[in-house]
N, C-alpha and C positions, 0 to 999 in steps of 0.2 A: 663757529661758522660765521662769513662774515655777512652782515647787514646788506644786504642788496639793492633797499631803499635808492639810497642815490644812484647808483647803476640803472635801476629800472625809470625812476622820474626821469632822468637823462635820456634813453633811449625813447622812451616816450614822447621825450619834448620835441627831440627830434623827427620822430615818424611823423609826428601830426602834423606839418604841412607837405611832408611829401604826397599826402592825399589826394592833393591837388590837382595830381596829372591825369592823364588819360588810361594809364594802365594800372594793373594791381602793382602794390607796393613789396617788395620782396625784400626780408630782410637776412642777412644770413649769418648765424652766431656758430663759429668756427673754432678749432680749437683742439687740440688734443684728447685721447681718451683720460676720461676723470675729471676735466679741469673745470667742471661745471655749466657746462652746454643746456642739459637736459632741465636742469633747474631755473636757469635763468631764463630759456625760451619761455618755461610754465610760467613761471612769474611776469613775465612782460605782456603774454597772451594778456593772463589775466587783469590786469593794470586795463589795456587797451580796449579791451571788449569790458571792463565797468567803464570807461570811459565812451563808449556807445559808438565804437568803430569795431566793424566784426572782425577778426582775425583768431585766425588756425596757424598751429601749429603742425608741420610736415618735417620727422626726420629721416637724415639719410637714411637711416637701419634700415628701413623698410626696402634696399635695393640690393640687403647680402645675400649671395648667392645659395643657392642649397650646398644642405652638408653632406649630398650625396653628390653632386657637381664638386663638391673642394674636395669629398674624399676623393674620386674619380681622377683627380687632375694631383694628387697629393697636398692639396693645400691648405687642408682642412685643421690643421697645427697653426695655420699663418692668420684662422681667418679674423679679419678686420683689417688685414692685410689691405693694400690702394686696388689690389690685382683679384682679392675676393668678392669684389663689391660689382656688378653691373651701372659702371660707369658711365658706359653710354646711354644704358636707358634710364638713368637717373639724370642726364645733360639734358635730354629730351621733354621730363617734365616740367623741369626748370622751365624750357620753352613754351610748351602747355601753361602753368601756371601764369605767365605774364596775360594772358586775354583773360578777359572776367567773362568765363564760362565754367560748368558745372566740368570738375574734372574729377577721375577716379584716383585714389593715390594710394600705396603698397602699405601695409605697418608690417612691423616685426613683433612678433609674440616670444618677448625672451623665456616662456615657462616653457615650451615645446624649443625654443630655438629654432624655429623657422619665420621667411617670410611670407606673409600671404597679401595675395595680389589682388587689389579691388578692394579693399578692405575699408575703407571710406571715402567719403565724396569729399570734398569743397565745395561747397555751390557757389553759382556765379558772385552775390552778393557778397563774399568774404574779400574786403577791402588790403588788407596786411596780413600776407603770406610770411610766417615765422619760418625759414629752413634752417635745424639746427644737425650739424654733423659733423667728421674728423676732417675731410677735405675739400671744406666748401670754399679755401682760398690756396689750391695747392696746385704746386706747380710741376707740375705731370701731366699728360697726355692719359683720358679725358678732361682731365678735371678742371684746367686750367680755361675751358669752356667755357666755366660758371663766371668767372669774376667777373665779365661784363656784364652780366644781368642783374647785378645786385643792386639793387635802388640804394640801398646800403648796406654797409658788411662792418662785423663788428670780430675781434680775434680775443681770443680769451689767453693769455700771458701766464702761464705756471711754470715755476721752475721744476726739470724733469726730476728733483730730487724730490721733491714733492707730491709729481704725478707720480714716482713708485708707488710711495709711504699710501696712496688713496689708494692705488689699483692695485694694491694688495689686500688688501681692510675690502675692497669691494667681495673678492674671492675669497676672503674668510668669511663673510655673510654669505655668500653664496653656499655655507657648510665644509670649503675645502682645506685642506689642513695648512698649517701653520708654512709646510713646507710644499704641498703644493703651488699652493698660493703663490707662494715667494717665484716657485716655477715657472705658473702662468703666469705669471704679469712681466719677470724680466726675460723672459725667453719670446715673449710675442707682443702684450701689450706695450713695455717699454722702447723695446726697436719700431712699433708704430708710434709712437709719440713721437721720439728725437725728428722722425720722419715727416712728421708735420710740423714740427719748429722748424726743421732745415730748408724746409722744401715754400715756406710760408709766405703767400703775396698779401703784398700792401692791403690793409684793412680801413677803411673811413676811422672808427675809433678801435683803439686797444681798450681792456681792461685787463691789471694786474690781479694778481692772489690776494692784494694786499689790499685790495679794492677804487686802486688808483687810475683812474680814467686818461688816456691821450689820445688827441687826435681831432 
């Protein structure tokens, strides 16, 4: 696993004057499934709130649609799919979140696999909103929405041979066989991934697998 130290001090260094403005600080770590979104918002959270600036983290997940809405529509095979997710009302809170007021926001419960709605607050005083998700810099209708809100936006760089080799290991912990696994990840997670490589707007910094920062 690589060291995220530097990655986090850096991103860090960075947020801390954008404090300065007049609206909340929104930062958005984008990236493909697997490529380590989920860990690296926890770890930056955590950096910045010891460092006595309050900031949450909010991911997309909390916007996938139900599994009775994607069975209903047949898409429920695709889903993480750009087309499974409530895009526009995830645009929406993007916009909510820029005023420093108490806002409601969705999580997703992966042990039930659904989303529930209202499921936690922000309250007005959280300074640096962490948004981490597949297409927080992608370029599709709605998504392509987001990029102007981002006070900064950071893309996380995996080679797709790579995102298999993880997003398969993910579905073998998840208990599924050798050969499902291999099923689910290139029949639905891997065609999302190429998908946000392909489709990928400009980010403030990159970071690679290898742990090498640009931008």
């Amino acid at each position: 696993m690589i060291n995220l130290t530097p990655q986090v001090n850096l991103l860090s260094d960075r947020i801390q004057p954008l404090r300065e403005g007049p609206s909340r600080v929104l930062v958005a770590i984008a990236g493909p499934p697997a490529s380590g979104k989920t860990t690296l918002a926890a770890e930056l959270a955590r950096r910045l709130n010891a460092q006595k600036c309050e900031t949450a983290v909010v991911p997309q997940d909390g916007f996938h649609l139900d599994n009775q809405v994607l069975e209903a529509r047949g898409d429920l095979s695709r889903k993480g799919a750009p087309h499974t997710f409530d895009g526009a009302g995830f645009v929406h809170l993007i916009r909510r979140l820029k005023e420093r007021v108490d806002v409601a926001v969705p999580e997703f419960d992966r042990t039930r696999d659904i989303a529930i709605a209202g499921a936690r607050i922000v309250p007005a005083s959280t300074e640096v909103i962490i948004v981490e998700g597949n297409y927080l810099l992608f370029d599709d209708a709605p998504w392509f929405n987001l990029a102007p809100m981002w006070t900064m936006s950071v893309r996380l760089d995996v080679p797709i041979q790579e995102l298999r080799a993880r997003l398969i290991a993910r579905w073998l912990g998840h208990g599924l066989s050798s050969a499902a696994a291999t099923r689910r990840a290139t029949t639905n997670d891997v065609p999302n991934a190429q998908s946000v490589i392909d489709k990928a707007l400009p980010a403030t910094l990159t970071l690679t697998a290898d742990g090498t920062i640009s931008g």
